[in-house]
C-alpha positions as CSV (number, residue, x, y, z in Angstrom):
1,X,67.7,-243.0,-103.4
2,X,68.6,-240.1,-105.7
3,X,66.3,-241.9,-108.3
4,X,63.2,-242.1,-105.9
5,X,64.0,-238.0,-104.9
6,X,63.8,-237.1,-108.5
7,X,61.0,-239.5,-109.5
8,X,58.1,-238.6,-106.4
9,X,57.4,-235.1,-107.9
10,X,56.5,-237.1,-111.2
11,X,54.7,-239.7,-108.9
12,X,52.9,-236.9,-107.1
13,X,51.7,-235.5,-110.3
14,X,50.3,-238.5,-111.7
15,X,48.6,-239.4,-107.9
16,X,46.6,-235.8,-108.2
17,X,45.3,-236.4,-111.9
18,X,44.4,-239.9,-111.1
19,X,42.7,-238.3,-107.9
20,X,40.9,-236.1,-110.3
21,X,40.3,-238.0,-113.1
22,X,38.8,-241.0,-110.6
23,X,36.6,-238.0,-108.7
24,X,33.3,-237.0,-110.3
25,X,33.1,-233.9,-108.1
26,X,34.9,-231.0,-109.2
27,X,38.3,-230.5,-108.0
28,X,39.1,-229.3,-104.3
29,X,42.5,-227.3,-105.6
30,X,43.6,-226.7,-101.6
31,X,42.8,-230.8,-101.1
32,X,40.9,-230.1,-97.5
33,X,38.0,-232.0,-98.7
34,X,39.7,-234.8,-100.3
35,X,41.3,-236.4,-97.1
36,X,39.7,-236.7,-93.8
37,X,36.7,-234.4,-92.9
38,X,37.6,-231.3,-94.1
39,X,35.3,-229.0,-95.6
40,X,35.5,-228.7,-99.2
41,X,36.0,-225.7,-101.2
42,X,34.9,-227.8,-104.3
43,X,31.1,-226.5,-104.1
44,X,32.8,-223.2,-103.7
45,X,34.5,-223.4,-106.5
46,X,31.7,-223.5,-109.0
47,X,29.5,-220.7,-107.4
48,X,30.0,-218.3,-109.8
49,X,30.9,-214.7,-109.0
50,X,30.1,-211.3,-110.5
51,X,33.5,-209.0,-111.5
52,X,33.9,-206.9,-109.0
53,X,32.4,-203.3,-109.8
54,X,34.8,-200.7,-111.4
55,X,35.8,-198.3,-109.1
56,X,35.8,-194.5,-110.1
57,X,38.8,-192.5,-111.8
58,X,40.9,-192.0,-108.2
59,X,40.4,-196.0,-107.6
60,X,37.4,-195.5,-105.3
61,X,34.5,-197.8,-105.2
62,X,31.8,-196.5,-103.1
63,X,29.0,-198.8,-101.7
64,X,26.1,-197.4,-99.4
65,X,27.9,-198.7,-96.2
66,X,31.5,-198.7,-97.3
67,X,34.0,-197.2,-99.3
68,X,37.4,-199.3,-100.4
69,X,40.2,-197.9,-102.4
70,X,42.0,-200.1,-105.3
71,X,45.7,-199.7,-105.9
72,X,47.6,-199.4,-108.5
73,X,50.8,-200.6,-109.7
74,X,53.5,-199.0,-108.0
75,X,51.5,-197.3,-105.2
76,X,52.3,-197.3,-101.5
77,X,50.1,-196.5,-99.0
78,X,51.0,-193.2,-98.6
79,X,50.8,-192.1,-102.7
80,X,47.5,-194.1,-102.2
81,X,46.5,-192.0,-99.2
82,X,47.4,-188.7,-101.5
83,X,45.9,-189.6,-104.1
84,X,42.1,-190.0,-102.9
85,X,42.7,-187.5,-100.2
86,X,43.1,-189.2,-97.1
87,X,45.2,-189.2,-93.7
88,X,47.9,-191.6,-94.3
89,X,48.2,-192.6,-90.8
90,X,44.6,-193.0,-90.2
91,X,44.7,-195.5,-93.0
92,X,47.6,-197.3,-92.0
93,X,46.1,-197.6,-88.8
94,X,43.0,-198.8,-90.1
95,X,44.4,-201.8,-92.2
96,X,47.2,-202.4,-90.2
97,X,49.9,-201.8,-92.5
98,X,52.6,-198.9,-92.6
99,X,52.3,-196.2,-94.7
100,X,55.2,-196.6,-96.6
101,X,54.8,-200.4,-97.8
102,X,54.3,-200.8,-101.2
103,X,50.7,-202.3,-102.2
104,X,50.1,-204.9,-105.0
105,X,48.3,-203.5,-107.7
106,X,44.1,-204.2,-107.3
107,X,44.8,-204.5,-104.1
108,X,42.1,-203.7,-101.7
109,X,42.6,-200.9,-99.3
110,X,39.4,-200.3,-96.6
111,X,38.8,-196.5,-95.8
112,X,38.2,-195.2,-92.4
113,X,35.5,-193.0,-92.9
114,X,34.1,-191.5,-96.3
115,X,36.0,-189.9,-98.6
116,X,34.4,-187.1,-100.4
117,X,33.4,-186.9,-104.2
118,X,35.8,-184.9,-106.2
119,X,35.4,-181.5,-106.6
120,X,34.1,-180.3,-109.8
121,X,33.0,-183.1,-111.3
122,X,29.1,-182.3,-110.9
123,X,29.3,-179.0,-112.8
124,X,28.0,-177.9,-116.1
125,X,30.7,-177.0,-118.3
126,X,28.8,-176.9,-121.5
127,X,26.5,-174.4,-120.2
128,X,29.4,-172.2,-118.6
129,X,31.0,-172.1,-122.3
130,X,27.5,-171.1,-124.0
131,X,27.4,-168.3,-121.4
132,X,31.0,-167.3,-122.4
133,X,30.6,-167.5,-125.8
134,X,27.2,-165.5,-125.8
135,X,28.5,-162.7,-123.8
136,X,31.7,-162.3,-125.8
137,X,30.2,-158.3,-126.1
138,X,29.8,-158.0,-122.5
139,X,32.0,-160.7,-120.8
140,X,30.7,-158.8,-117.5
141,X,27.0,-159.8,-117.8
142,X,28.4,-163.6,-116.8
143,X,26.4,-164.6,-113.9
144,X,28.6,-166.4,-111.3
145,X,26.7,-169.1,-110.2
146,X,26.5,-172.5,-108.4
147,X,25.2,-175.0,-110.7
148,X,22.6,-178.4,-109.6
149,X,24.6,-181.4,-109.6
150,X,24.2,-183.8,-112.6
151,X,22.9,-187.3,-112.0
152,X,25.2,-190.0,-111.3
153,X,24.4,-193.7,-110.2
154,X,26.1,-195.8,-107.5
155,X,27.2,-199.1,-108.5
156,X,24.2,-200.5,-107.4
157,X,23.6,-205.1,-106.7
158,X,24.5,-206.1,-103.8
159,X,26.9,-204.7,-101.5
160,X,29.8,-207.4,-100.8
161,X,30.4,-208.4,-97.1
162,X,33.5,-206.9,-95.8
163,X,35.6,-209.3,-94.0
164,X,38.4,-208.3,-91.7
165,X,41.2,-211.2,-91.7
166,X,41.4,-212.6,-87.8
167,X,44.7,-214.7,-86.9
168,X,45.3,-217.6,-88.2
169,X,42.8,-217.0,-91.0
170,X,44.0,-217.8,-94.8
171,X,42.5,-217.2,-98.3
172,X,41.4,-220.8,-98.4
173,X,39.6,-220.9,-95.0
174,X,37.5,-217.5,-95.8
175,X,36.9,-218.8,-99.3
176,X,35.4,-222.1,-97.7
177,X,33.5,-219.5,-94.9
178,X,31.6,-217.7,-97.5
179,X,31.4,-220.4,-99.7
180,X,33.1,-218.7,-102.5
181,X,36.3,-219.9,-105.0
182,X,39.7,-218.7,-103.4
183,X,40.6,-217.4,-107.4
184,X,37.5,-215.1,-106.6
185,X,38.3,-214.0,-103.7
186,X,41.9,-213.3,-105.1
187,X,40.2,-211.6,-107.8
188,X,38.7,-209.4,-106.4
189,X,40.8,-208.3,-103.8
190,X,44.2,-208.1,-105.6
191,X,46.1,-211.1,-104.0
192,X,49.5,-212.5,-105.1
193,X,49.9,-216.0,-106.7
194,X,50.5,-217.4,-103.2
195,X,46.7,-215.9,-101.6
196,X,48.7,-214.5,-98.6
197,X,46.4,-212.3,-96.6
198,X,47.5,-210.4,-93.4
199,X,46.3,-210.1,-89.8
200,X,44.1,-207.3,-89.8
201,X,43.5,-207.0,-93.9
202,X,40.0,-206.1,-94.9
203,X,38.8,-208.6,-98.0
204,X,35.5,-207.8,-100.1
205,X,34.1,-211.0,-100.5
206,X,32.5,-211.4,-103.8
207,X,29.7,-211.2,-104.8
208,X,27.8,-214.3,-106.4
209,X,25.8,-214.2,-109.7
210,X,22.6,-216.0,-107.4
211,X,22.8,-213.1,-105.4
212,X,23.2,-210.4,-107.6
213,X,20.1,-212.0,-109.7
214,X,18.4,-212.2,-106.6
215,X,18.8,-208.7,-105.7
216,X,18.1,-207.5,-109.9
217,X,14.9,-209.6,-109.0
218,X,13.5,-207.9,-105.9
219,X,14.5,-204.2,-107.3
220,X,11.2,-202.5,-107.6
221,X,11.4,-199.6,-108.4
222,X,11.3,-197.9,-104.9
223,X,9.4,-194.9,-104.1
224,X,12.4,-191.5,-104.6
225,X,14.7,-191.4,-101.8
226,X,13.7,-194.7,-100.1
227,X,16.1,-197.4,-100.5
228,X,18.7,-195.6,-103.3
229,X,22.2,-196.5,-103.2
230,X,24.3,-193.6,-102.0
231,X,26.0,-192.5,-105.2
232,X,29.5,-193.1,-106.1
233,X,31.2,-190.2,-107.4
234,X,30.7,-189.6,-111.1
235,X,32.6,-190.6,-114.4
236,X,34.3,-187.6,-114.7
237,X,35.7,-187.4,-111.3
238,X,39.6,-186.0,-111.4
239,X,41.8,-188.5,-109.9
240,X,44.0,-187.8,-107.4
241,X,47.9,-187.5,-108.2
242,X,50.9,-189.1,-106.9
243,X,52.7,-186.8,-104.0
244,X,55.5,-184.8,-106.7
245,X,57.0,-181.6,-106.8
246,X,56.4,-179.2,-109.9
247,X,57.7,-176.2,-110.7
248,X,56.0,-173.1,-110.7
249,X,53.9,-172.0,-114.3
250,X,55.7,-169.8,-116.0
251,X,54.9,-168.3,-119.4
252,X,56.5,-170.2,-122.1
253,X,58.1,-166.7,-124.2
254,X,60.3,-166.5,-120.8
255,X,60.8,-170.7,-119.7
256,X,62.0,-173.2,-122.1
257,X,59.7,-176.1,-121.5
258,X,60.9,-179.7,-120.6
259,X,59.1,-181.6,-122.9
260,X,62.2,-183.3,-124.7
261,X,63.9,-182.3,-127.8
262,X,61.5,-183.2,-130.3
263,X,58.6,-180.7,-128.6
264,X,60.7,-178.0,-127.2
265,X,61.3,-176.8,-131.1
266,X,57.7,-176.3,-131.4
267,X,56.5,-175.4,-128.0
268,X,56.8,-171.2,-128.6
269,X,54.7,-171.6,-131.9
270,X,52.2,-173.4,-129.8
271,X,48.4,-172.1,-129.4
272,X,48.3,-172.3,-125.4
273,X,50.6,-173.0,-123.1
274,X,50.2,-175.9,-120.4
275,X,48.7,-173.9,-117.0
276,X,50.9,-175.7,-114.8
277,X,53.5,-178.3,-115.1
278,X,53.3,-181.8,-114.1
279,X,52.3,-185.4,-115.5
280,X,49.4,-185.5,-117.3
281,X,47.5,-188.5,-114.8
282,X,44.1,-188.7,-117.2
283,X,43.7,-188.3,-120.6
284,X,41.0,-186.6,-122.6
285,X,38.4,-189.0,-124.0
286,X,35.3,-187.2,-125.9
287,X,31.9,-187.4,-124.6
288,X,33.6,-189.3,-121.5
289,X,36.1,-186.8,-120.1
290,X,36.3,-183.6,-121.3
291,X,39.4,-182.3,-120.4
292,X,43.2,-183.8,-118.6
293,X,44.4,-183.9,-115.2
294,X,47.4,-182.5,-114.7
295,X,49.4,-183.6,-111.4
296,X,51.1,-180.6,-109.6
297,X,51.7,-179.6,-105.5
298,X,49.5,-177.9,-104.0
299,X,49.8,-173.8,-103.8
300,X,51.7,-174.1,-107.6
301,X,50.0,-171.7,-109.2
302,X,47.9,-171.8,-112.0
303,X,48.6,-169.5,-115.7
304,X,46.2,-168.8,-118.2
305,X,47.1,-171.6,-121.2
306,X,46.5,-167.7,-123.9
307,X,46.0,-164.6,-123.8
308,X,41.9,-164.0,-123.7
309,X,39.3,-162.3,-121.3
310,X,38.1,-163.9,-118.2
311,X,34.4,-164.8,-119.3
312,X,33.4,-166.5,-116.5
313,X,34.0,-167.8,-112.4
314,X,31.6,-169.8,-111.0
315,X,32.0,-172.4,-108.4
316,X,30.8,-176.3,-108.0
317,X,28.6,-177.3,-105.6
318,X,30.8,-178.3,-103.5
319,X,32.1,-174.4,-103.3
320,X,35.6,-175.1,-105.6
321,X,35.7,-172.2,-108.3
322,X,35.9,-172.8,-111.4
323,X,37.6,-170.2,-114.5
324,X,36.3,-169.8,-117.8
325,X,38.6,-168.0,-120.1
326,X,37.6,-166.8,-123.5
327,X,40.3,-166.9,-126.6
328,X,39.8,-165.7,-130.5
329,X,37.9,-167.9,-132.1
330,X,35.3,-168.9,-130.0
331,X,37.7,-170.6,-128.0
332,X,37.4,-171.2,-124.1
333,X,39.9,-172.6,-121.5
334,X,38.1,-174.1,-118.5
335,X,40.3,-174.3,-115.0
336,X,38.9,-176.1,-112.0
337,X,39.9,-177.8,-108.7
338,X,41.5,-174.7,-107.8
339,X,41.5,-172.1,-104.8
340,X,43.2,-168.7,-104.4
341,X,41.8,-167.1,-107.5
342,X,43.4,-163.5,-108.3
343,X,41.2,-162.4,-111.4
344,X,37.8,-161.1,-111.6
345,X,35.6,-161.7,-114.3
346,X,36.2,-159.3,-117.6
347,X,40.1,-159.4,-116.8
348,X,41.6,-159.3,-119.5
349,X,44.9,-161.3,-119.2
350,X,47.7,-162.6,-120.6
351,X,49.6,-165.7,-121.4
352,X,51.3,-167.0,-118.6
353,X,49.5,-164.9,-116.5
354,X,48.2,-166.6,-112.9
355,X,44.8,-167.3,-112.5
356,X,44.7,-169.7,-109.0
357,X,46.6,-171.9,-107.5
358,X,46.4,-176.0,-106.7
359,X,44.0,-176.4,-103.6
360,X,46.0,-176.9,-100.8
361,X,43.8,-179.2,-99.2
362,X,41.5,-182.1,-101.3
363,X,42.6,-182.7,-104.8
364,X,46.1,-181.8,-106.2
365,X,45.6,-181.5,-109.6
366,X,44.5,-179.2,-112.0
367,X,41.3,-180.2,-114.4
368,X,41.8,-178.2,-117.5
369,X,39.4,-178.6,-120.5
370,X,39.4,-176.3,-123.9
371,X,36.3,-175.9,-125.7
372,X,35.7,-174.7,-129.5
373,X,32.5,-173.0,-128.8
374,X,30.1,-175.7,-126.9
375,X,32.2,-178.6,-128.2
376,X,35.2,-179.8,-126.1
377,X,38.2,-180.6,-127.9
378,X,41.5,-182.6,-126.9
379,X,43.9,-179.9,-124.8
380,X,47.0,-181.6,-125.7
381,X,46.3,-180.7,-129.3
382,X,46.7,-176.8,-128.5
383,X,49.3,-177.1,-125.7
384,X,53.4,-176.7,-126.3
């Protein structure tokens, strides 16, 4: 008997590639169309899928009808909910979850209602810095200014369905209901090895490449304003930190800084100092992101990085100011995402000195950029 135990799952193997090996149809991996009547998922399985679009720098991917947020590792629903600006609750309400369970990372989280596009991200920096630099003489001739938005695309094909799991439901029986593979439907929604979906879980179900090349097909060019996807927000939107506390700016002559041993020796001979403390949660990338993103609670207040003359304050079109500050050198510090401001333009001040403070609503982090005349350089490179 303990021979036959230890033998049937050897048995059980062989049986399922001699299924499949005796089968010209491709392979039914949850079996319901290999016994009985069940529907199978086998046609399903070769439908091939698009990738699932990327979704922006706070994990949002925006369709015209929709928007869904992507976790990350580590996230729960409430650093989720912080991070792209939402009420927790209303979210745990919404995909019947609680707000402190933790969420696999890609997995899909439906929003409520629209969130909106991140402040500062549609603004011109290049143009505020030639201003600066060109009015170095006169840093009070700076016009303060709202600037047009740049143009930013949505991420356009088709938008998936969005399917709310009933009971009862499971990943194979909504895979065989759309006719897609359950590994795509995984895919794309951020499901454990097992596929376990919950009552009440919203799933994007993905997108085929016949319909995508279907839809690339009928897109004429359509007269402007008729039949655009709404934008998503831009490339250079600033992501949305994890809830943390951090300590209020000080200037570096009078704070040792908690960078470790190695760059505390090195932080007073620094150019700049960092304008507020926290984890740096994006990284400068040239020509793609311009400056870092540097986590910190809101109402922390904000310090000039060096010593220099405000040169400019203009605000984004969604009415967030923005700080230009101009250095020796030709060099500009750029501070947006930020409310509370307490200088004018032609200030002169100093290092350390505040500026703003972390909007208290929206976005908690500071986006800070430094230029070398027009060109924007890595921050990290002047910061101690």
């Amino acid at each position: 008997m303990t021979k036959s135990l230890r033998s049937a799952p050897f048995l059980a193997g062989t049986a399922f590639l001699a299924l499949a090996a005796c089968s010209d149809q491709p392979l039914d991996f949850d079996l319901r169309g290999n016994f009985g009547n069940a529907p199978s998922t086998a046609q399903a399985a070769v439908n091939a899928t698009a990738a699932r679009p990327q979704p922006d720098a706070r994990g949002i991917i925006s369709y015209p009808g929709y928007q869904v947020a992507v976790a990350r590792r580590g996230d729960t629903l409430a650093s989720l909910a912080t991070r792209i600006g939402a009420d927790p609750q209303a979210l745990a309400r919404f995909n019947g979850i609680q707000t402190g369970d933790t969420l696999r990372d890609g997995e899909i989280i439906a929003l409520p209602s629209r969130v909106a596009e991140t402040p500062g991200a549609e603004v011109d920096i290049a143009t505020l810095a030639g201003d600066a630099i060109n009015s170095a003489s006169d840093p009070a001739s700076v016009q303060t200014t709202a600037l047009e938005p740049a143009a930013s695309s949505g991420p356009g094909g088709v938008e998936p369905v969005r399917h709310k799991v009933e009971r009862g439901e499971t990943a194979y029986t909504i895979a065989r209901l759309y006719d897609v593979s359950v590994r795509s439907l995984a895919d794309w929604n951020g499901l454990g090895p097992d596929f376990s979906v919950r009552e009440g879980q919203y799933l994007l179900i993905p997108v085929t490449l016949r319909e995508s090349r279907a839809s690339e097909a009928d897109a004429a060019p359509p007269p402007p304003g008729a039949g655009s996807p709404t934008p998503e927000p831009p490339s250079a939107s600033r992501p949305l930190p994890r809830e943390t506390t951090v300590p209020v700016a000080q200037p570096v002559e009078n704070k040792a800084p908690d960078l470790g041993a190695s760059q505390t020796a090195s932080a007073s001979s620094a150019r700049m100092s960092f304008p507020v403390r926290g984890d740096i949660i994006r990284d400068y990338v040239k020509d793609e992101y311009d400056g870092i993103s540097i986590a910190a609670s809101p109402g922390t207040p904000v310090g000039a990085a060096a010593s220099g003359v405000v040169a400019a304050i203009t605000e984004d079109t969604n009415g967030i100011p923005i700080i230009v500050v101009k250095h020796p050198d030709n060099l500009l510090t750029v501070y947006s995402n930020i409310s509370g401001v307490v200088v004018k333009k032609g200030d002169q001040v100093s290092r350390g000195q505040k500026l703003a403070e972390i909007r208290r609503d929206g976005t908690a982090a500071l986006h800070f950029e430094v230029r070398d005349g027009f060109d924007s350089v890595d921050p990290t490179d002047y910061l101690g």
